[in-house]
C-alpha positions as CSV (number, residue, x, y, z in Angstrom):
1,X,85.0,34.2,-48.3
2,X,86.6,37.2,-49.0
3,X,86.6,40.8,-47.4
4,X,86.9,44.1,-48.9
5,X,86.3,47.8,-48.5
6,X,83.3,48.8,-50.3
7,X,84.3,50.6,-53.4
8,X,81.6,51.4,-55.8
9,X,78.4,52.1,-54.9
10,X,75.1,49.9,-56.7
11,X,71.7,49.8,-55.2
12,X,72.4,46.1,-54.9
13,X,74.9,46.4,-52.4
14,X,72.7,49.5,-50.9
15,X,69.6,47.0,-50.7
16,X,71.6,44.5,-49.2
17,X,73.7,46.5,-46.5
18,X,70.1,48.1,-45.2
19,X,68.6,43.8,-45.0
20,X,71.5,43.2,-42.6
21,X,70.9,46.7,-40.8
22,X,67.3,45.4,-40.2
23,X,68.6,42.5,-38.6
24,X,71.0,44.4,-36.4
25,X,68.4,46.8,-35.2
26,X,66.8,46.4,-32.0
27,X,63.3,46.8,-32.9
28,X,63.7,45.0,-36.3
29,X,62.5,48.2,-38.1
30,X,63.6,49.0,-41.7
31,X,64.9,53.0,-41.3
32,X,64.5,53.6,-44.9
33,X,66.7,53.4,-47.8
34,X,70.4,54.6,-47.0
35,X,71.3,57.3,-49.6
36,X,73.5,56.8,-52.4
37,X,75.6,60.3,-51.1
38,X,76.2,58.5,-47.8
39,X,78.4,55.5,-49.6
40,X,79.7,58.0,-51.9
41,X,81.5,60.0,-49.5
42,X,82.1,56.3,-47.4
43,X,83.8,55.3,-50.6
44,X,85.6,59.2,-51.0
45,X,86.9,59.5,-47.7
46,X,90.6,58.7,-46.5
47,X,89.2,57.8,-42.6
48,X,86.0,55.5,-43.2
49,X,85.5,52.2,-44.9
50,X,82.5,50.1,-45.0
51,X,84.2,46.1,-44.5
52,X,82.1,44.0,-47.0
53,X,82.2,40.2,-46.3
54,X,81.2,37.8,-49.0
55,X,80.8,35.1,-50.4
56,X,79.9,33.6,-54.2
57,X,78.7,37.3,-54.5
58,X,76.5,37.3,-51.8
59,X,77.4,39.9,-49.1
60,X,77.4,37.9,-45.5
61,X,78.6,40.7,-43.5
62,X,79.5,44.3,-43.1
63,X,81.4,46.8,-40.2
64,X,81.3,50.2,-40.7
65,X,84.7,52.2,-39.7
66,X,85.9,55.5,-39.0
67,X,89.4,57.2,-37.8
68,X,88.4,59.6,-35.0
69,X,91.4,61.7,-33.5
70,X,91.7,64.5,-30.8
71,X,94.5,65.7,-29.0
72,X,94.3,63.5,-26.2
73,X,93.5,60.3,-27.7
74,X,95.5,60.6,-31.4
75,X,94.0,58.2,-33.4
76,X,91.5,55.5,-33.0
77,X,89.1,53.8,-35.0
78,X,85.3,54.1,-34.0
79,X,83.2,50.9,-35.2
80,X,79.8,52.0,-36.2
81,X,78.0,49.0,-37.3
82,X,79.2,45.3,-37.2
83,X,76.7,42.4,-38.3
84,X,77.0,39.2,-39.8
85,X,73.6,37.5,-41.8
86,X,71.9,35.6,-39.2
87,X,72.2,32.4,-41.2
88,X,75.5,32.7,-40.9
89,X,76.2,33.0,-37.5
90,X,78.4,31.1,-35.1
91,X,80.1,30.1,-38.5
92,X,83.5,32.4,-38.2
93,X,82.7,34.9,-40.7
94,X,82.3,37.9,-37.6
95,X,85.8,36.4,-36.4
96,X,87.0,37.0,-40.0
97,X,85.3,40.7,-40.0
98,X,86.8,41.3,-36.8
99,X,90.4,40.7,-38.1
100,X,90.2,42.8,-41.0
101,X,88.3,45.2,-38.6
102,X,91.5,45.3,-36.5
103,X,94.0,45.5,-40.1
104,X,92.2,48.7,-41.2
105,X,93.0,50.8,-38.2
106,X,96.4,49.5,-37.7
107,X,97.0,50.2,-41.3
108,X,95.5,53.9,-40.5
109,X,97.8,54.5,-37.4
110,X,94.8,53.7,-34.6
111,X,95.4,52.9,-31.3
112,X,92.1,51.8,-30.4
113,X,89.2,50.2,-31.8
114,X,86.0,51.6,-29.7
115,X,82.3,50.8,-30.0
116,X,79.6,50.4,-28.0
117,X,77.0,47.7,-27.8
118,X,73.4,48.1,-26.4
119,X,72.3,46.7,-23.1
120,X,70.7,43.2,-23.6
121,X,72.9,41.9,-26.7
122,X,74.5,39.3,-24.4
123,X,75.9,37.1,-27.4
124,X,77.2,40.6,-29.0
125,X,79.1,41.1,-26.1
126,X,80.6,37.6,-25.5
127,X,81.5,37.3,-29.0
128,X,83.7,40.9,-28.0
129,X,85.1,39.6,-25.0
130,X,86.5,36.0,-26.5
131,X,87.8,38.3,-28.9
132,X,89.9,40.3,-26.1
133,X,87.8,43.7,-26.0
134,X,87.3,45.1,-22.7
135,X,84.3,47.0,-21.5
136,X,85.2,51.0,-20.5
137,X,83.3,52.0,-18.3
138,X,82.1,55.9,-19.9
139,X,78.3,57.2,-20.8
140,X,77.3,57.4,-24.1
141,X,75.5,60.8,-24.9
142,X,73.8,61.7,-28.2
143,X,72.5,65.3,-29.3
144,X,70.1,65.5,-32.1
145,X,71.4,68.3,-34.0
């Protein structure tokens, strides 16, 4: 298997990326195709990356991350979204996602890799802890804008 930041875009990879998001979505619900500005400026940017796993040309896995920073906190790296093909769970390839999850922000200077994970995803959350995250106790809020 091997992992890599995304860095051209192809409505292959676009197709496939929004397949996994179905599966990582509560309701199951296909949100529509992700536009191809949205991996451009992924691709562009110095402080995101979208982690591809794969394998034999078949993408198993992504996590979406980004360098957030603020005078109080410095850097840290935000994780977005984080799934692994459900065939292909329970088979290491998250653990492997995880690592280079955990390379890209020390490489970018982070101190922290934060992320939330909905009420109810139980194996999402062990999965976490065995890998030595800690849950912080802070409410989410969201503003449509």
């Amino acid at each position: 298997m091997n992992i890599k930041c995304l860095s051209q875009y192809t409505p292959e990879v676009a197709n496939r990326i929004r397949e996994l998001l179905i599966q990582l979505s509560r309701s199951g619900k296909d949100k529509g195709e992700i536009p191809r500005e949205w991996f451009e400026d992924v691709i562009s940017s110095p402080y995101h990356d979208l982690l591809i796993a794969e394998e034999d040309g078949r993408i198993l896995g992504i996590a979406c991350l980004s360098v957030v920073m603020g005078p109080g906190i410095k850097k840290n790296a935000y994780l977005e979204d984080f799934v692994t093909d459900t065939t292909v769970r329970g088979k290491g390839v998250g653990s492997q996602l995880w690592d280079a999850m955990l390379s890209w922000a020390r490489s970018k200077g982070c101190q922290n890799l934060e992320f939330t994970c909905g009420h109810g995803r139980e194996q999402a959350q062990a999965f976490y802890k065995s890998h030595g995250a800690e849950i912080y106790d802070t409410n989410f809020f969201r503003l449509p804008l």
